[in-house]
C-alpha positions in Angstrom: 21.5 5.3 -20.6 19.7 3.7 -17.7 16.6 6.4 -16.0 15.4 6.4 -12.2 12.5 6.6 -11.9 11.6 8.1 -8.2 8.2 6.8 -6.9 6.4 9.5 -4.4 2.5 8.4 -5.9 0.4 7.3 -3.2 -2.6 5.6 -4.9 -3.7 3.8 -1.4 -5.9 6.2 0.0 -4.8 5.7 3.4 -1.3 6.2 2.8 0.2 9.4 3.9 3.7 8.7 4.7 5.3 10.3 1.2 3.6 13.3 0.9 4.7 13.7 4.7 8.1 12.5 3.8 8.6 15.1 0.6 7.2 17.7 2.3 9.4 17.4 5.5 12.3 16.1 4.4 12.7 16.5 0.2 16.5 16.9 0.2 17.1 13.6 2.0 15.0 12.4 -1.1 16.6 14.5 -4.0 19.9 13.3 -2.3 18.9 9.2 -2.6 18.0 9.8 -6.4 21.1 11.5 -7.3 23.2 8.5 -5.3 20.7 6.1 -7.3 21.3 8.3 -10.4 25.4 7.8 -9.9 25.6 4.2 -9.0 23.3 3.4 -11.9 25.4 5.6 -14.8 22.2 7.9 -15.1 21.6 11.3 -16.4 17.7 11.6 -16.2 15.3 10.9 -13.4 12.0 11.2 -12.8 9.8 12.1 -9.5 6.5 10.9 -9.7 4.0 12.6 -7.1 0.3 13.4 -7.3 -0.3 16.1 -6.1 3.4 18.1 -6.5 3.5 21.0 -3.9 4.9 24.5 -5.0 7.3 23.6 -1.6 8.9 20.5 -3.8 9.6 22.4 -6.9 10.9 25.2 -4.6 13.2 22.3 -3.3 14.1 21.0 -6.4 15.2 24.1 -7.9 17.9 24.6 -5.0 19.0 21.4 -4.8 23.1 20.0 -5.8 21.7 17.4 -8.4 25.1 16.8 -9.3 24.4 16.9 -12.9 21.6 14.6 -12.7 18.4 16.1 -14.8 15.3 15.4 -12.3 11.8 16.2 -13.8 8.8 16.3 -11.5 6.1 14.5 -12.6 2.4 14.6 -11.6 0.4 11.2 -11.5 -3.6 10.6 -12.0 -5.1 10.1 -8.5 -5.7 6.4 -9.3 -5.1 3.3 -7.1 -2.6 1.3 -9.7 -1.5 4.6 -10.9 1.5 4.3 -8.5 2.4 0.8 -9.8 6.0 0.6 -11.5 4.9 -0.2 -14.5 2.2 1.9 -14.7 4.9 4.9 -13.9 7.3 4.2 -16.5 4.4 4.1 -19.1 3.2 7.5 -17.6 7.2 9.0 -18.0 7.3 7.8 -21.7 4.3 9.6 -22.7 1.5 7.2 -22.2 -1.3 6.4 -20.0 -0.7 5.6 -16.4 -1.8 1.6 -16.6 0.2 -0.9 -15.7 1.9 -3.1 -18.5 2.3 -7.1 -18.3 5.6 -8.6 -17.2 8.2 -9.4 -19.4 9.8 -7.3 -19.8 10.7 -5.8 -16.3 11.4 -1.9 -16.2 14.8 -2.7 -15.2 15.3 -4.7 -18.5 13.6 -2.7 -20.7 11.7 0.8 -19.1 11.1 4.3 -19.7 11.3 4.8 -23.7 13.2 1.4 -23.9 15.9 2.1 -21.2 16.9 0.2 -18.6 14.8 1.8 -15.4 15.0 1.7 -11.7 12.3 2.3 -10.2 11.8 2.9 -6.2 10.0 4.4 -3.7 10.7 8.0 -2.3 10.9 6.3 1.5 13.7 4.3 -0.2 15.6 7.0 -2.3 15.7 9.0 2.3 16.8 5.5 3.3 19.9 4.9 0.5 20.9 9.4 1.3 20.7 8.0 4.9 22.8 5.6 4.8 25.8 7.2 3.0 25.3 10.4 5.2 25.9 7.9 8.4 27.8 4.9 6.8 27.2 1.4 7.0 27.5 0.4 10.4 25.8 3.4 12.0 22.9 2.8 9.7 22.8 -0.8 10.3 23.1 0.2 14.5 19.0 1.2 14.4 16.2 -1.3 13.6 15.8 -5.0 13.0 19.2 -6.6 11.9 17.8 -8.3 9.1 15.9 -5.4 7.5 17.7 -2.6 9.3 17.1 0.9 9.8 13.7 3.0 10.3 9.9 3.1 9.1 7.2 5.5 8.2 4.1 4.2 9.0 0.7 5.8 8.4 -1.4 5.3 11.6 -5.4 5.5 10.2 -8.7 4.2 11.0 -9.6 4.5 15.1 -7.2 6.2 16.8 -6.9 9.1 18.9 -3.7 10.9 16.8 -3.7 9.0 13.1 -0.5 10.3 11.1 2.5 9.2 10.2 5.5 8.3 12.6 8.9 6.7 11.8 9.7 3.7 14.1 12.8 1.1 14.1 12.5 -1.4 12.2 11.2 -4.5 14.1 8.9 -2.5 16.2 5.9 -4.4 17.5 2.9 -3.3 15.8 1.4 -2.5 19.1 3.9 0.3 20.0 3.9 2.2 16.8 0.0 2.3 17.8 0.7 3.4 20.9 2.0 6.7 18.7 -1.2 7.5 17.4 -2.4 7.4 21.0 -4.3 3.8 20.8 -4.0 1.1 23.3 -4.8 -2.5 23.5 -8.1 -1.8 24.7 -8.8 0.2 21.6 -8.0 -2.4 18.9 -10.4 -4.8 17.7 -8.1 -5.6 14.4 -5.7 -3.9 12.3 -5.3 -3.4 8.6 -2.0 -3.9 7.5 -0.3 -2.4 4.4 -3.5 -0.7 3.2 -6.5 -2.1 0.7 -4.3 -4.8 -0.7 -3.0 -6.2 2.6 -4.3 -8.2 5.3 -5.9 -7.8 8.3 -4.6 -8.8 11.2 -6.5 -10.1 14.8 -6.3 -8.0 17.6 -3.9 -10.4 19.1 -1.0 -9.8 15.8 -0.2 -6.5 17.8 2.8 -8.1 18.8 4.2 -8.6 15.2 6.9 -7.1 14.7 7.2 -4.5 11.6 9.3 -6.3 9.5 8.4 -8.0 5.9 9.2 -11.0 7.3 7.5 -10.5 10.7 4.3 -9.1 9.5 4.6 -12.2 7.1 4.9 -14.7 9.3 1.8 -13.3 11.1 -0.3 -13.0 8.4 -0.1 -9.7 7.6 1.5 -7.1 5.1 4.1 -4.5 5.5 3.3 -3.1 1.8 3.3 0.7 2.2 3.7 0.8 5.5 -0.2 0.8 6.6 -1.6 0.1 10.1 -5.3 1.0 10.2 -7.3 0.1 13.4 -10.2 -1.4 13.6 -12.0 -0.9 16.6 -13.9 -3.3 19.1 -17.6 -3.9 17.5 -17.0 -2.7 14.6 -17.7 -5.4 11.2 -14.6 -6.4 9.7 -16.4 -7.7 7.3 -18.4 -5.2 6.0 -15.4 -2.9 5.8 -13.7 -5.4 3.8 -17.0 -5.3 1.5 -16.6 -1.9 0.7 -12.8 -2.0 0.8 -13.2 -4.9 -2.4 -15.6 -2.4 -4.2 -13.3 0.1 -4.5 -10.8 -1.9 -5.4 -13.0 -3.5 -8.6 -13.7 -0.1 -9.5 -9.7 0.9 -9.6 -8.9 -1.9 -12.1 -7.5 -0.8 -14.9 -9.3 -2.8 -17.6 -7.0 -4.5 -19.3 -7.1 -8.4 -18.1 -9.8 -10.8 -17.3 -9.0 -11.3 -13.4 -9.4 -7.7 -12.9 -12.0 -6.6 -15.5 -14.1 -9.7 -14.2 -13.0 -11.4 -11.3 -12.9 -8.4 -9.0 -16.2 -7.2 -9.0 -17.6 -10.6 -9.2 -15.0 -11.0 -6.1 -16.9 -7.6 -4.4 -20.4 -8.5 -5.1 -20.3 -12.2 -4.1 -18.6 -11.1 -0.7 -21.4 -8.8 -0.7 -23.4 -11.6 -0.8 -22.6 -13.6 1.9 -22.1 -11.0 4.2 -25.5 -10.1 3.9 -26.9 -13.8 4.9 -30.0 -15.1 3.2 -30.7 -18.7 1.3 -27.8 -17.5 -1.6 -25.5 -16.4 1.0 -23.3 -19.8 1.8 -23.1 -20.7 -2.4 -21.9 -17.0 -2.8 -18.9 -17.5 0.3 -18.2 -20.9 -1.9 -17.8 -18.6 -4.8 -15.8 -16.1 -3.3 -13.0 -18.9 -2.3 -13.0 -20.3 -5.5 -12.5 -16.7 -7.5 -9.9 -15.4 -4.8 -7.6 -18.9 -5.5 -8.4 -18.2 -9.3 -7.3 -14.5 -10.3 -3.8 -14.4 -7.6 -0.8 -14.4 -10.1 -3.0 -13.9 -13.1 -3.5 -10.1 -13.6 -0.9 -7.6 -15.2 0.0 -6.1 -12.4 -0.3 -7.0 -8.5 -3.3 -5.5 -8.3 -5.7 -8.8 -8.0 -3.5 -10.4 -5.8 -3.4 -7.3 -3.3 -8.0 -8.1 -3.4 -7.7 -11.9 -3.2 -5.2 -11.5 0.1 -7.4 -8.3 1.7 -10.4 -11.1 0.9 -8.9 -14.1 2.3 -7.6 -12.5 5.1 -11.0 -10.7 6.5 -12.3 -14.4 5.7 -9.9 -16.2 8.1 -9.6 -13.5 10.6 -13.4 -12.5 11.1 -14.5 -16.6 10.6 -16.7 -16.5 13.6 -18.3 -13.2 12.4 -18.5 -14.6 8.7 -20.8 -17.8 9.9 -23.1 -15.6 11.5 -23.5 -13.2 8.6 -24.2 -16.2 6.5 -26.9 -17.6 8.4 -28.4 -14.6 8.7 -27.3 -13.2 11.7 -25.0 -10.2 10.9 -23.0 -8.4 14.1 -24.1 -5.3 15.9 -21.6 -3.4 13.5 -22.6 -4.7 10.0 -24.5 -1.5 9.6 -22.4 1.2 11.2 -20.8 3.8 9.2 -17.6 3.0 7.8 -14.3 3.2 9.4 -11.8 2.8 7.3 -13.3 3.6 3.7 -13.7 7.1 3.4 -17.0 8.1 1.8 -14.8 9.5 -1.2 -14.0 5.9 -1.7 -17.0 4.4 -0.9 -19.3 5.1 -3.7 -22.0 2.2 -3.1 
C-alpha cells in the first residue's frame, strides 16, 4: 500500500514557518494527511519534524485520523536532512541522506512502497481547501498559484517571524510585516541558503514561483531575509557557501568536492589580492559544472545562491577583486548565525 510521508523538517536554518505552522495550527495539518492518506489508498503516514513538541503529540493523540496510522518522526538537525529522499530513507530505518534518482519515492519509497511525500504547509493548504471548497479557496491569492503563504521574515528587520500573505503578494509588502521599509532594504534573500538574492529593486516581485522566477529569485521555502544598506552581500554569501559545503552529505563528487572548492574559491576573490580574479574564473567554471550533477538538489541550491550574489553584487564583486573590498566586508554577519558560521 502506498505511505505519506508528511514533511515538517526544517533543515534551512532561517526557516521558521513549520514549526510555527504545527505548533499553531497542527489539526489543519493532521487533517491534510489524512485527506492525502484517503485519496492515495493509504494506511500509514509519517510526520517528519525535528524537534517534535510534547504540544504535537498531545495533538496527535486527539485527533480523528480516520483510520489512518500517523507516526511522528524526529529528524537529525541537518541541512539535506529534510530532503525527500533523505526522509523516506530515515522512515525505512536508515540514515537520513538523500538517495540518487531513479527511482522517485512516488515509484518506489518508504520500504519499497509507492510514497508521497509533501510538505506540512501543503498537507494546511489541501485541509484548507476541502474545509472551504474549490472556488472559495481559489477566491484568495494569485490565480495561477492560488491561495495563501507562510513566509519567514529574517535578517534586518524590525519584527522577523513568520506571516501568511496571498499569494502574489509583492515581496515588498510581506516586508512591510516584519516592520521594514524600502529605506531599510539593501537586498533580500529569497528562499533561504539555496536561493537567490535578489536587488533591492526585486521588492516588487510578486511571491509567486513563477514571479520570483521571473525576477531572479526563489520562492523555495518561503524565505525573505533582508539585507540591509552597507552591508557585504558578498561576504554573507561567503559564509552562507561554507556552510553549505560543510552540510553535504558525502556521497557524490559535486558535493564532496565541488562545494567547498565552490566556498573557498569565492573566498578567494572576495578577499582581492594577485590570485583573486583566477579564483572568480574558477568559481564560474565550478558553479556551471556541479548544477544537475549531485544526488540530491543540494549543489544546485550553492551554484544558484553563488551565481546570484555574483550577478547581483557585480559592482561590489570588481572592487573586492582588485582589492578594494566595501565598508561592510568585515562587519559581523547578518544573515548566518554564528551557530552556522563556524569559520
Amino acid at each position: 500500500r502506498p505511505v505519506v510521508v508528511a514533511n515538517g523538517a526544517e533543515g534551512e536554518p532561517l526557516s521558521r514557518k513549520d514549526a510555527t505552522l504545527l505548533a499553531a495550527a497542527p489539526d489543519l495539518v493532521l487533517d491534510g494527511i489524512v485527506l492525502a492518506a484517503q485519496a492515495v489508498g493509504a494506511r500509514r503516514a509519517y510526520l517528519c519534524v525535528h524537534h517534535p513538541a510534547p504540544a504535537l503529540a498531545g495533538a496527535l493523540a486527539a485527533h480523528d485520523l480516520g483510520g489512518v496510522r500517523v507516526e511522528l518522526v524526529g529528524t537529525p538537525d541537518r541541512y539535506v536532512a529534510g530532503e525527500e529522499s533523505a526522509l523516506v530513507r530515515l522512515v525505512s530505518g536508515g540514515p537520513a541522506l538523500p538517495t540518487s534518482r531513479p527511482p522517485r519515492p512516488d515509484q518506489r519509497g518508504v520500504r519499497g512502497a509507492p510514497t508521497v511525500v509533501l510538505n506540512v504547509e501543503t498537507l494546511a493548504g489541501v485541509a484548507l481547501a476541502a474545509r472551504l471548497g474549490p472556488a472559495a479557496y481559489r477566491s484568495v491569492g494569485d490565480p495561477a498559484e492560488p491561495g495563501t503563504l507562510l513566509v519567514t521574515v529574517a535578517g534586518a528587520v524590525p519584527a522577523p517571524g513568520v506571516v501568511e500573505v496571498p499569494t502574489g503578494t509583492p515581496v515588498g509588502a510581506a516586508l512591510a510585516l516584519a516592520g521594514a521599509g524600502p529605506e531599510q532594504v539593501g537586498a533580500v534573500l529569497t528562499g533561504g541558503y539555496g536561493g537567490a538574492w535578489l536587488p533591492a529593486g526585486g521588492v516588487d516581485a510578486p511571491l509567486t514561483h513563477a514571479g520570483l522566477r521571473a525576477a531572479g529569485g526563489v520562492l523555495g521555502p518561503g524565505i525573505l531575509a533582508v539585507l540591509p544598506p552597507g552591508a557585504c552581500g558578498l561576504a554573507e554569501t561567503v559564509r552562507v557557501a561554507r556552510y553549505l559545503a560543510a552540510q553535504s552529505a558525502g556521497q557524490c563528487g559535486p558535493c564532496l568536492f565541488g562545494l567547498p572548492d565552490i566556498a573557498a574559491g569565492l573566498a578567494a576573490a572576495v578577499a582581492g589580492g594577485p590570485d583573486a580574479p583566477a579564483a572568480l574564473d574558477a568559481v564560474r567554471r565550478w558553479t556551471a559544472a556541479v548544477a544537475g550533477r549531485g544526488a540530491c538538489r543540494h549543489p544546485d541550491g550553492a551554484a544558484r545562491l553563488v551565481g546570484s550574489a555574483l550577478r547581483v553584487f557585480a559592482d561590489d564583486l570588481t572592487r573586492h577583486v582588485l582589492g578594494r573590498p566595501c565598508a561592510g566586508a568585515h562587519a559581523a554577519p547578518v544573515l548566518v548565525p554564528s551557530t552556522v558560521d563556524k569559520d
